[in-house]
C-alpha positions as CSV (number, residue, x, y, z in Angstrom):
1,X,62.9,-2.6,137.5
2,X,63.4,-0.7,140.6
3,X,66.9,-0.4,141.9
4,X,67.3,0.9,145.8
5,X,69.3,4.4,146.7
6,X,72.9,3.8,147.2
7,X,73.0,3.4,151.1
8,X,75.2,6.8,151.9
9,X,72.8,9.3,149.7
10,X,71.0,12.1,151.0
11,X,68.5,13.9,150.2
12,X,69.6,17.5,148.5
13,X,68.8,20.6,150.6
14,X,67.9,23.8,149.3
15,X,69.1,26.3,151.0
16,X,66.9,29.4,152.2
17,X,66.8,32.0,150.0
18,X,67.2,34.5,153.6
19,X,69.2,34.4,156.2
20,X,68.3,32.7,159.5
21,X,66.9,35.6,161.3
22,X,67.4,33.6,164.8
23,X,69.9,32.1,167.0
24,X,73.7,33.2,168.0
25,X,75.7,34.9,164.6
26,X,72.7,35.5,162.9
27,X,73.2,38.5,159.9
28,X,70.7,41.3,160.8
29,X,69.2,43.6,157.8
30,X,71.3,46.9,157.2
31,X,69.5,50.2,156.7
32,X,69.5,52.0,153.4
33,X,71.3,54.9,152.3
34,X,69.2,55.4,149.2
35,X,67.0,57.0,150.9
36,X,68.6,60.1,152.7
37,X,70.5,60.5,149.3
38,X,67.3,60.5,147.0
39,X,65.9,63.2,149.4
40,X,69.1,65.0,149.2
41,X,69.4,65.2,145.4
42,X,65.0,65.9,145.7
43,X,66.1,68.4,147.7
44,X,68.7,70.5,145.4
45,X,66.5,69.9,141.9
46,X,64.0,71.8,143.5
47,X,66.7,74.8,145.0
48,X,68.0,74.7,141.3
49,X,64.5,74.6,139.5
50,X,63.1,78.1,141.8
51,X,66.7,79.7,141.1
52,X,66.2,79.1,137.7
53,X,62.7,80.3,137.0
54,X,64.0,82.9,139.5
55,X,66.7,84.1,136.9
56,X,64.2,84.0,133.8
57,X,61.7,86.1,135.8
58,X,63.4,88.3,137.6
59,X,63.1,92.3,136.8
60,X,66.0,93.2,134.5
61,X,67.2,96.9,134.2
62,X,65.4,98.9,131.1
63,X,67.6,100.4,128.5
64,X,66.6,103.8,129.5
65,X,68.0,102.5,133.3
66,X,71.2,100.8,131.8
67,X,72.0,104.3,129.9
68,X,71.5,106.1,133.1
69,X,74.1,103.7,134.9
70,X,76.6,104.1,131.6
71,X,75.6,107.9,132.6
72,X,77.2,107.8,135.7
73,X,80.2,105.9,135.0
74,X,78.8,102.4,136.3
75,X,79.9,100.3,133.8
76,X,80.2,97.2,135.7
77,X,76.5,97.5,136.9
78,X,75.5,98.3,133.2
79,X,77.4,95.3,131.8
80,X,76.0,93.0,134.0
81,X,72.1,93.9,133.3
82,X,73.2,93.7,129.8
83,X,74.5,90.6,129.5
84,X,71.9,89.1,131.4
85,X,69.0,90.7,128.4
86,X,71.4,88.8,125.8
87,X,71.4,86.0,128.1
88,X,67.4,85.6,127.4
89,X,68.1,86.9,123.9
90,X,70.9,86.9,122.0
91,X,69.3,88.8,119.3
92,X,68.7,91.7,120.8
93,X,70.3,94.3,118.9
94,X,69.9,97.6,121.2
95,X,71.6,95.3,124.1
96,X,74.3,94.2,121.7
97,X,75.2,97.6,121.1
98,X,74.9,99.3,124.3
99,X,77.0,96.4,125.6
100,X,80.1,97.4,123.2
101,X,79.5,100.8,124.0
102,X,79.6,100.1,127.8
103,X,83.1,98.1,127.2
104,X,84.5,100.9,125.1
105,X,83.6,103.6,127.7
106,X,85.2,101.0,130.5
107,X,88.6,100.8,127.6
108,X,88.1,96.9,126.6
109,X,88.3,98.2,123.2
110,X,88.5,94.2,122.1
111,X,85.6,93.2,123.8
112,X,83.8,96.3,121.9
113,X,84.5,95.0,118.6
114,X,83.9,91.3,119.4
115,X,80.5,92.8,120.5
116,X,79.8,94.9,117.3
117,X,80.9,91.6,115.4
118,X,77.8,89.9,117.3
119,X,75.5,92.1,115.5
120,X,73.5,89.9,113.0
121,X,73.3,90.4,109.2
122,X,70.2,91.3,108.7
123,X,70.2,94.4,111.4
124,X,70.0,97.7,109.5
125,X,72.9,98.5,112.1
126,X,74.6,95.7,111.1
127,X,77.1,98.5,108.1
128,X,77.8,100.8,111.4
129,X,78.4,98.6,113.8
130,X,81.3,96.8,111.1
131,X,82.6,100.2,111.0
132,X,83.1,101.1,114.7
133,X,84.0,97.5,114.8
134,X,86.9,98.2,112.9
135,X,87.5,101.6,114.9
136,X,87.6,99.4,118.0
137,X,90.4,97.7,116.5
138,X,92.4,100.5,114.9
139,X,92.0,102.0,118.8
140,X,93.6,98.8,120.0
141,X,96.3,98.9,117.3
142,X,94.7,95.8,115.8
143,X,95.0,97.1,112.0
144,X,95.0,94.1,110.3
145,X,91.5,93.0,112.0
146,X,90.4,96.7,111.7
147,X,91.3,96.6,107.8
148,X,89.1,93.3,107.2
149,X,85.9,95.2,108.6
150,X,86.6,97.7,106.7
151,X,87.7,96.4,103.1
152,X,83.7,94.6,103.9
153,X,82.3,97.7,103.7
154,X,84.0,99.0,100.8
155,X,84.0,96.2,98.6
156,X,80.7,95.9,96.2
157,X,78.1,94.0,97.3
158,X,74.7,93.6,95.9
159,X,73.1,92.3,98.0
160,X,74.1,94.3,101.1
161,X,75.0,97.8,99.8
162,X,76.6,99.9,102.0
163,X,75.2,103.2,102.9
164,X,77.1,105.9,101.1
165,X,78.2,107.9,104.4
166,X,79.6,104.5,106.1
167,X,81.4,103.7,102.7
168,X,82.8,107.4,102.6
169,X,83.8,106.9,106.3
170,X,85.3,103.4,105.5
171,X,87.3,104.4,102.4
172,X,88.8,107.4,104.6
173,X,89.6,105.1,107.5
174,X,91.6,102.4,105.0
175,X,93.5,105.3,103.0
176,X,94.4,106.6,106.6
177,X,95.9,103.3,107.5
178,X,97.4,102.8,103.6
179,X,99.2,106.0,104.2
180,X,100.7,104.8,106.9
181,X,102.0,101.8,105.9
182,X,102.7,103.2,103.1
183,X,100.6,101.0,100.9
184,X,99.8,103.2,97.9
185,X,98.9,99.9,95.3
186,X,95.9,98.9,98.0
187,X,94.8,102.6,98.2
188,X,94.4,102.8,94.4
189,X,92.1,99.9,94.7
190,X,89.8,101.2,97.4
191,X,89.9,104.5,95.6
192,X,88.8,103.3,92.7
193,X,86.1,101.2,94.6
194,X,84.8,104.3,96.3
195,X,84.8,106.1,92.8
196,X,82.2,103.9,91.3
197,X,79.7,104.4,94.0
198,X,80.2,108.1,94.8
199,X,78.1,111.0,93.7
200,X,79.2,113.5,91.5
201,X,80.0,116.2,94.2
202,X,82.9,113.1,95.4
203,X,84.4,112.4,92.2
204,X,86.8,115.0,92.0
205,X,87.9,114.6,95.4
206,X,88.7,110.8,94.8
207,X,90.8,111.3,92.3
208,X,92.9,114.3,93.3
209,X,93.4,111.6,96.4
210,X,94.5,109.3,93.8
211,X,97.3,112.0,92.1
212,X,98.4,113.0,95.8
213,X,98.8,109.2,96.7
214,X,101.7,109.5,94.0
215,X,103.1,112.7,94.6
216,X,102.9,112.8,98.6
217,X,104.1,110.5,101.7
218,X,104.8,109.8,105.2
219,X,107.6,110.8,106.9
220,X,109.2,107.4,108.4
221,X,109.9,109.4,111.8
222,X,106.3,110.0,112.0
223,X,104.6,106.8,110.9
224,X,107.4,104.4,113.1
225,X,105.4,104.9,116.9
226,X,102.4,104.0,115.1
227,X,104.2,100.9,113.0
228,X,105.9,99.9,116.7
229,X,102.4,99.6,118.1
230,X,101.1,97.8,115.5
231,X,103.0,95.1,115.1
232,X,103.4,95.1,119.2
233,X,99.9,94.3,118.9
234,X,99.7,91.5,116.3
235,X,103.0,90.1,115.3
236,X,101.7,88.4,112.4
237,X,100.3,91.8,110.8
238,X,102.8,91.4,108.0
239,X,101.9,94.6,106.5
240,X,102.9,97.0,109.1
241,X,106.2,94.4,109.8
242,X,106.8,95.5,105.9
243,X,105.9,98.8,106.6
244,X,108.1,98.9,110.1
245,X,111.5,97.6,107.8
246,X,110.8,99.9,105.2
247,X,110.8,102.6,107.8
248,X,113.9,101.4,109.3
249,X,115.2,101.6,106.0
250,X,115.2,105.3,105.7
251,X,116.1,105.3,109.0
252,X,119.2,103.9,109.1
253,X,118.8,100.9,111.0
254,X,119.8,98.3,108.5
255,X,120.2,95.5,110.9
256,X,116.2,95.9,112.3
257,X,115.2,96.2,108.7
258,X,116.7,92.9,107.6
259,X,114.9,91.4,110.6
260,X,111.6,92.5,109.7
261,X,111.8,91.4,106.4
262,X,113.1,88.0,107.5
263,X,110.6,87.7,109.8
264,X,107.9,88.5,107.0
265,X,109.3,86.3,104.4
266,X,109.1,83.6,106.7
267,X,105.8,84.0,108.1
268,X,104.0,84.4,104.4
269,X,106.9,83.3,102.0
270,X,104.2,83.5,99.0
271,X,104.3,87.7,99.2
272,X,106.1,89.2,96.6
273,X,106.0,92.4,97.8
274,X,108.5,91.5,101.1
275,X,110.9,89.8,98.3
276,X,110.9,92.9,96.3
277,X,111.4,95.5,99.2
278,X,113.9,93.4,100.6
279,X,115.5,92.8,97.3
280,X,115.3,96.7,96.8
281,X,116.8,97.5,100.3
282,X,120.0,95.1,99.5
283,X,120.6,96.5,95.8
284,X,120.2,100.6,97.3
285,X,122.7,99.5,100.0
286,X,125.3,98.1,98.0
287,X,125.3,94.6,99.4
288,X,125.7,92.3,96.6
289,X,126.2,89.3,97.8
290,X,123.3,89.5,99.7
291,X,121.4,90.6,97.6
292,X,122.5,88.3,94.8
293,X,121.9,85.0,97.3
294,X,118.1,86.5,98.3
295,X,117.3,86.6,94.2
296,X,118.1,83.0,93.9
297,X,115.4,82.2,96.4
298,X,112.5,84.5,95.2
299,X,109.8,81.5,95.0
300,X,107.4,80.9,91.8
301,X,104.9,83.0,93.3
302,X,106.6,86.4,92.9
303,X,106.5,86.0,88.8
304,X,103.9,88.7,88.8
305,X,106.0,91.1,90.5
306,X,108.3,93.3,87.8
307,X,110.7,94.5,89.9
308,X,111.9,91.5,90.5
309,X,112.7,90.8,86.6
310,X,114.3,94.2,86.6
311,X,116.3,92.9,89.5
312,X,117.1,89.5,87.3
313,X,118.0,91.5,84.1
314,X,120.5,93.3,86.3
315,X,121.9,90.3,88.1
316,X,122.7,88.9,84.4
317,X,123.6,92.6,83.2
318,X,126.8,92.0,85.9
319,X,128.0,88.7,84.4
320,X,127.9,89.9,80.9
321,X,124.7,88.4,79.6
322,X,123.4,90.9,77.3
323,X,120.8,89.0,75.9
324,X,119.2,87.6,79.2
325,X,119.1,90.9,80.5
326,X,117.1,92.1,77.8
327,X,114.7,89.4,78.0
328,X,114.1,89.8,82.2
329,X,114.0,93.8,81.2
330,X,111.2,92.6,78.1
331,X,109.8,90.4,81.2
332,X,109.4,93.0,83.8
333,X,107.8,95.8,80.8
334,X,105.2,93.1,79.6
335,X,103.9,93.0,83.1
336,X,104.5,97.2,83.6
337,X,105.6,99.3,80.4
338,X,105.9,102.3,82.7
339,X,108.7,102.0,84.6
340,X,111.3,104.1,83.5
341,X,114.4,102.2,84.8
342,X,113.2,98.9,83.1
343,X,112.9,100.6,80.2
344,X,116.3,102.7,80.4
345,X,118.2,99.5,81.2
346,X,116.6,97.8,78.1
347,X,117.7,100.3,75.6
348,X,121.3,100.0,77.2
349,X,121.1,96.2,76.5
350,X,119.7,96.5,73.0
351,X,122.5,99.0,72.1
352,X,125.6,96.5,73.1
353,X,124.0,93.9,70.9
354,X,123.8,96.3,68.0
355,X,120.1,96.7,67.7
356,X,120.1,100.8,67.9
357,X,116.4,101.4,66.5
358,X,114.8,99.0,69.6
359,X,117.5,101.3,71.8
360,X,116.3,104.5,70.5
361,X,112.5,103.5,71.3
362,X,113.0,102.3,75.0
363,X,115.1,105.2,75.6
364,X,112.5,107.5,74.3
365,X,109.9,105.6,76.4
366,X,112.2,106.2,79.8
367,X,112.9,110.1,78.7
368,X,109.1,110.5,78.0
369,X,107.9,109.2,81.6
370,X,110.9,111.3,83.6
371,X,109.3,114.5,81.9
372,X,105.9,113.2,82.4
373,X,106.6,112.2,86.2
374,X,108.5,116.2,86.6
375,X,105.3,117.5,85.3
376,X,102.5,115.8,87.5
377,X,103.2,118.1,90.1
378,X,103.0,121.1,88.0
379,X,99.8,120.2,86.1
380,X,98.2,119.2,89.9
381,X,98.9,122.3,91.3
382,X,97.3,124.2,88.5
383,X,94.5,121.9,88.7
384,X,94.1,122.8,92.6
385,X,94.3,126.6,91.8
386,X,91.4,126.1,88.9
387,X,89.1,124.0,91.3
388,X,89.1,126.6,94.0
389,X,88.8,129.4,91.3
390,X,85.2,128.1,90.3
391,X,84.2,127.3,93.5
392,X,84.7,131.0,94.0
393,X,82.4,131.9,90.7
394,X,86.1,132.9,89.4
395,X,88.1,133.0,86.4
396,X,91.7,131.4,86.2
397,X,94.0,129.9,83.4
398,X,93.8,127.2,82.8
399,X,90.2,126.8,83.4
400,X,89.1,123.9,85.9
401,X,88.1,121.8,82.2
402,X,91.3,122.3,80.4
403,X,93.4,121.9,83.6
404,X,91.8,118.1,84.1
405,X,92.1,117.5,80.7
406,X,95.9,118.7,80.8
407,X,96.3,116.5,84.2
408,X,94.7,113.7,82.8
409,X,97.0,113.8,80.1
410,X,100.1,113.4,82.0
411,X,98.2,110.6,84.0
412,X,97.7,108.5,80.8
413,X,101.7,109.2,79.8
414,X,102.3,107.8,83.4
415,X,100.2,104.5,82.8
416,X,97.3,105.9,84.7
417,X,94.6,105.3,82.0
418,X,92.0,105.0,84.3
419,X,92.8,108.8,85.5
420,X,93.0,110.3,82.6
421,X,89.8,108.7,81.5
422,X,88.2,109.8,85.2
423,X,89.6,113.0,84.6
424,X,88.4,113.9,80.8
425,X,84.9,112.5,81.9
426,X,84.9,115.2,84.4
427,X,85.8,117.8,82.3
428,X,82.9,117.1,79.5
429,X,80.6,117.5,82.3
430,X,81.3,120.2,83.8
């Protein structure tokens, strides 16, 4: 069945998809902007395409021509050609290094060793340019980073040995900076790292460096400019900071000293070594208080250290408590039987409980290493005068075999088994 349309329906318009381009009001078509801008940007990618491949094929200064420039004082010229042959590869080596040169010369003495540190590991420059990378740093009063290059160089590798004059120069350079700060524990260990890759010829010059590193040191008025500079240069060196309070120490200046030590306790509280001089520097001043509340705070990690169980054993020693004593006195010889104050203060302890025949032994032990200790100088001496004797083709007494032997001796008396070993060795060879 077929119904009519309502009477008021209309048929539905469908409006022009674009407007009516005719008539009064009618919306005209804008002009794009796309296009000026597409050109524009057209424009530029070419610019920066030609600058580019302008930049990668441009002429760039020779190394001959950059030396020439370095010649004449134009670093800024010479750094600039430089960087730009690094810029197209960073693997060349002969840029890398004339680069830190060129800074160096110009005194950015950082920017030198940052250069050096470039230098890749498998350049055969790669040993010399940690070395003067580590000069650099020393220059700058950097010693800490200067000490990391060169502990590199002097620790054993295998698999990249270092050549013997760089690890000669190395070992020099940290000894140096060991005296210094006076730091005679790490200079035994680089010593003795030296010893086992030297020649023959350096042997005996190693370990006469190793008897003078316990018979010789710094004045504090002399090392304290270079300690100020140090630390002025890296305030977390805690090293020289230990090495600046110890200074102050002798100096006088108590109140600096217990600043520095403060300051390095709380920067690496895990160091032993800043407890025990700081500990020392209380007891040799008298402060007991003091000195009694730092000891209650030496942390766990400072158990290793035996001055600080000598410093325990007396702490008890002044409340009565015999037998504690002895045991932190026991403690502190187990870790070092040749301290002679650890083992002087044990006998006293062992006599007031009675025990006379332990006494007698320890006190034996602490006369025997005062005589040995008087006599290292002695038998050092003569080994000196016996060394330069047969240098000369000349006769002296001791000879240079009995005056080792005699040295080494005293070495192994003083806990120095090592030396005296070094030191007989020596002898049977020569």
């Amino acid at each position: 069945m077929i119904t009519e349309a309502p009477q008021d329906a209309r048929p539905t318009r469908i409006p022009d998809e674009t407007p009516a381009t005719v008539g009064r009001g009618a919306t005209r078509p804008r002009p794009s902007r796309s296009v000026p801008v597409l050109m524009a940007l057209c424009a530029a990618l070419i610019a920066f395409n030609a600058w580019w491949y302008w930049r990668d094929t441009r002429d760039v200064a020779s190394t001959a021509a950059i030396e020439a420039m370095m010649n004449r004082q134009q670093y800024a010229r010479a750094e600039s050609s430089l960087r730009e042959r690094l810029r197209r590869s960073s693997r060349d080596v002969e840029a890398r290094l004339l680069l830190a040169r060129t800074l160096g010369a110009g005194g950015d003495t950082i920017g030198c060793a940052r250069q050096l540190h470039e230098v890749p590991a498998w350049s055969p420059e790669k040993p010399e340019a940690v070395f003067r990378e580590g000069q650099s740093y020393l220059m700058a009063d950097r010693a800490k980073d200067a000490e990391a290059c060169w502990l590199g160089l002097v620790e054993d590798d295998p698999l990249h040995p270092t050549p013997p004059e760089i690890l000669g120069a190395a070992s020099q350079q940290l000894l140096g900076l060991y005296a210094t700060e006076n730091r005679w524990e790490d200079a035994a260990r680089v010593i003795w790292e030296t010893y086992d890759r030297a020649g023959p010829d350096d042997r005996l010059a190693l370990l006469s460096m190793r008897v003078k590193s316990e018979l010789e040191r710094i004045a504090p008025e002399a090392a304290m400019p270079i300690l100020e500079r140090y630390v002025a240069a890296d305030p977390t060196d805690w090293e020289a900071l230990r090495a600046r309070a110890r200074a102050e120490i002798a100096l006088g200046r108590k109140e600096d000293a217990e600043r520095d030590f403060r300051a390095c306790i709380a920067g690496r509280p895990e160091d032993a070594r800043a407890w025990r001089d700081y500990l020392s520097m209380l007891h040799d001043l008298g402060d007991e208080a003091a000195w009694a509340a730092l000891l209650a705070k030496v942390p766990a990690s400072a158990a290793d250290e035996p001055e600080i169980w000598r410093f325990r054993g007396l702490a008890k020693e002044k409340v009565g408590d015999w037998a504690g004593a002895a045991a932190d006195y026991r403690k502190a010889l187990e870790l070092n039987p040749y301290v002679m104050a650890s083992q002087y203060r044990l006998a006293m302890m062992e006599e007031r409980q009675g025990d006379r025949t332990a006494a007698a032994e320890h006190r034996k032990a602490a006369d025997s290493l005062r005589e040995a200790r008087g006599a290292l100088r002695v038998a050092f001496g003569q080994m000196l005068i016996a060394q330069e004797a047969a240098e000369k083709n000349q006769q002296s007494t001791p000879d240079l075999p009995t005056a080792m032997r005699r040295l080494g001796a005293i070495c192994g008396t003083l806990g120095f088994g090592r030396l005296q070993e070094a030191f007989n060795m020596l002898a049977d060879r020569s």
